[in-house]
C-alpha positions as a Python dict, from the first residue, in 0.01 Angstrom:
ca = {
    (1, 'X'): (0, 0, 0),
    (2, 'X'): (227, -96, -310),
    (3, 'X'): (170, 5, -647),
    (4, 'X'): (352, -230, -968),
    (5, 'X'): (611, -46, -1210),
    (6, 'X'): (766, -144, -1494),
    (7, 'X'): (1021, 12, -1694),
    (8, 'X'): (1234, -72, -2041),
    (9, 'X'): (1617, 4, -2093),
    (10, 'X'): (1805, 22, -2346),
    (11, 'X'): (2078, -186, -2175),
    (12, 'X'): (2113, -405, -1865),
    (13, 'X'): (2392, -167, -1728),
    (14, 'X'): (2103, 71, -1735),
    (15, 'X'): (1835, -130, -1539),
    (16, 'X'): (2150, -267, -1291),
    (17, 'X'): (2190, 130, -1226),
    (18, 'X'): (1821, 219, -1119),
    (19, 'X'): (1801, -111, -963),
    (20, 'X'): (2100, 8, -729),
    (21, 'X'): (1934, 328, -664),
    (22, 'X'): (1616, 181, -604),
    (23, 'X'): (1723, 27, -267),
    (24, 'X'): (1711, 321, -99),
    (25, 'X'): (1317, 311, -89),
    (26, 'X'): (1088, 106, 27),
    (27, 'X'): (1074, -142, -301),
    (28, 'X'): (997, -502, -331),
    (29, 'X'): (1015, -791, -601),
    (30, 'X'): (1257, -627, -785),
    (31, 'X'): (1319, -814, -1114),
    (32, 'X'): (1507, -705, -1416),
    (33, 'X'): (1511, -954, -1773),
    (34, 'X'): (1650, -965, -2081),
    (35, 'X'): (1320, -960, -2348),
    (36, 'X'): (1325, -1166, -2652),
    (37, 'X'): (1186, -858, -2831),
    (38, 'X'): (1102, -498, -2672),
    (39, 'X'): (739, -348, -2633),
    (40, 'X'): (557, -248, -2927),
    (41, 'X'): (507, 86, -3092),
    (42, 'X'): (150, 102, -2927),
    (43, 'X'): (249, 53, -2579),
    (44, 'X'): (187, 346, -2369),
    (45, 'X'): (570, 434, -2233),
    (46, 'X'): (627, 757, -2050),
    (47, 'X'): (1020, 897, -2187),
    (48, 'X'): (1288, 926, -1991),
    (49, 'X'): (1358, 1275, -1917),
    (50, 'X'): (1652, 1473, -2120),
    (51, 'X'): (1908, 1635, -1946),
    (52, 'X'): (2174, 1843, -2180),
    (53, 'X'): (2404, 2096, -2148),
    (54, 'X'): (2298, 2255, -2550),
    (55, 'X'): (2094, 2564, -2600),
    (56, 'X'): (1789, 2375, -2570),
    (57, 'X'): (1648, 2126, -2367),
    (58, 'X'): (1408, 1881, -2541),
    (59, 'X'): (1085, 1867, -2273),
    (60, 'X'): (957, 1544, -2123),
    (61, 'X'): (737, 1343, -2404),
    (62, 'X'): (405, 1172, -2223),
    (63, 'X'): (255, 916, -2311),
    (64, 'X'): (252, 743, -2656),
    (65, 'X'): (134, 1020, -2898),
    (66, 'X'): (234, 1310, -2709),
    (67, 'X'): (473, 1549, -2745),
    (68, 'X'): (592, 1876, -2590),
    (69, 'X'): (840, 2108, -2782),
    (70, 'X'): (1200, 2247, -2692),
    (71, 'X'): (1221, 2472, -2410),
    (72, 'X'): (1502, 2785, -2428),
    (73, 'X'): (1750, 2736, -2199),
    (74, 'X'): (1869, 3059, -2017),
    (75, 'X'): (2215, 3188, -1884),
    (76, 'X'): (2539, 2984, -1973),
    (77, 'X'): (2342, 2703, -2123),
    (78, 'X'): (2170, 2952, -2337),
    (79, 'X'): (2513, 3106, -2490),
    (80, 'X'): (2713, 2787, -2543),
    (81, 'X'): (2729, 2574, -2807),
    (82, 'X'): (2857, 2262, -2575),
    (83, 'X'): (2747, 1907, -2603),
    (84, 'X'): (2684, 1664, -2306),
    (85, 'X'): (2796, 1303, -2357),
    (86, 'X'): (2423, 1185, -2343),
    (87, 'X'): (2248, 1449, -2592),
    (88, 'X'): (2606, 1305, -2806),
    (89, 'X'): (2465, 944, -2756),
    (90, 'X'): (2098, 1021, -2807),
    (91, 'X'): (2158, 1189, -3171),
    (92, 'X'): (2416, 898, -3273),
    (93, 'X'): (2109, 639, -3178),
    (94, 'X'): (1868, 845, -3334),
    (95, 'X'): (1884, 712, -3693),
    (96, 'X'): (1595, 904, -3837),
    (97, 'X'): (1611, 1250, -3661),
    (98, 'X'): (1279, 1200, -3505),
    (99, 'X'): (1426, 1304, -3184),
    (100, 'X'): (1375, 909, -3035),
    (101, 'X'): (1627, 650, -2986),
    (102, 'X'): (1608, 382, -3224),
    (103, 'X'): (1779, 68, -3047),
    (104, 'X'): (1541, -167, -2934),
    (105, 'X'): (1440, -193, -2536),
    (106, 'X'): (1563, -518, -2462),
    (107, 'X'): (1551, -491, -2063),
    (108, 'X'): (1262, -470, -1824),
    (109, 'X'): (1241, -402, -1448),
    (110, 'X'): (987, -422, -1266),
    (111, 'X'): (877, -399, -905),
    (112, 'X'): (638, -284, -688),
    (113, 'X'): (671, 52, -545),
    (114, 'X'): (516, 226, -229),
    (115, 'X'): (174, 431, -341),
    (116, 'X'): (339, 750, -167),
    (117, 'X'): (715, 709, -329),
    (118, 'X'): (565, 612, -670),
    (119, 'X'): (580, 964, -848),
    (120, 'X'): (939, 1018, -736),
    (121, 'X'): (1080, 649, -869),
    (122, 'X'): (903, 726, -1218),
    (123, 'X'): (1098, 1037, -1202),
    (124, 'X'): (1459, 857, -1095),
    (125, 'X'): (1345, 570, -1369),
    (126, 'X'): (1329, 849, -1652),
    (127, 'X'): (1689, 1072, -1522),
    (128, 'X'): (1797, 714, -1541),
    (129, 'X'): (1720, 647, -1916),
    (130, 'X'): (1424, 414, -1841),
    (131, 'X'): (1132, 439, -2051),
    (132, 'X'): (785, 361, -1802),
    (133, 'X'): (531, 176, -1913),
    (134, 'X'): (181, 328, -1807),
    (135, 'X'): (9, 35, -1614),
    (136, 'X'): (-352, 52, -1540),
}
């Protein structure tokens, strides 16, 4: 059984990327657009997933609405005061220190997905920098 997913980028290198990555499961009707304009503020997107090398690590956000503090990194992380590229381009996108990138989404893929796989592509879509829209 196949399930739909959709997910917004920032950029079509972005979408190209998880596209690519996407091949090795079982995924069909693979499309990826530009949009005229990106979702609205009330559709229900699930975050992509930040991944930094800083003494925090800002947790997964949910769904529209929802949001789950900083978590304390431990060990190396913890006692370094080092930078990763992305957290670098996340803060110079993030024009009102809200935490959220401001450009616009201006890339969809979708596809549909296999039921048992479908957990594990959300997850690759949001290490990827794809923002999920919740579909009913």
């Amino acid at each position: 059984m196949s399930k739909p997913i959709q997910a917004y980028f920032h950029t079509e290198n972005e979408a190209e990327d998880v596209r690519i990555k996407l091949q090795t499961y079982r995924v069909e009707q693979v499309e990826i657009g530009e949009l005229d304009e990106g979702p609205d503020r009330d559709t229900p997107l699930l975050f992509p997933i930040a991944i930094a090398g800083t003494g925090t690590i800002p947790a997964g956000v949910g769904y529209a609405g929802s949001e789950a503090g900083p978590i304390a990194a431990t060990g190396a992380a913890a006692a370094g005061t080092y930078f990763g590229f992305g957290t670098l381009d996340v803060t110079g996108h993030d024009k009102d220190g809200d935490g959220v990138d401001d450009r616009e989404l201006r890339y969809a893929l979708s596809a549909k997905v296999a039921e048992e796989q479908y957990d594990e592509i959300v997850d690759l879509i949001r290490r990827h920098r794809g923002h999920v829209a919740k579909l009913d």
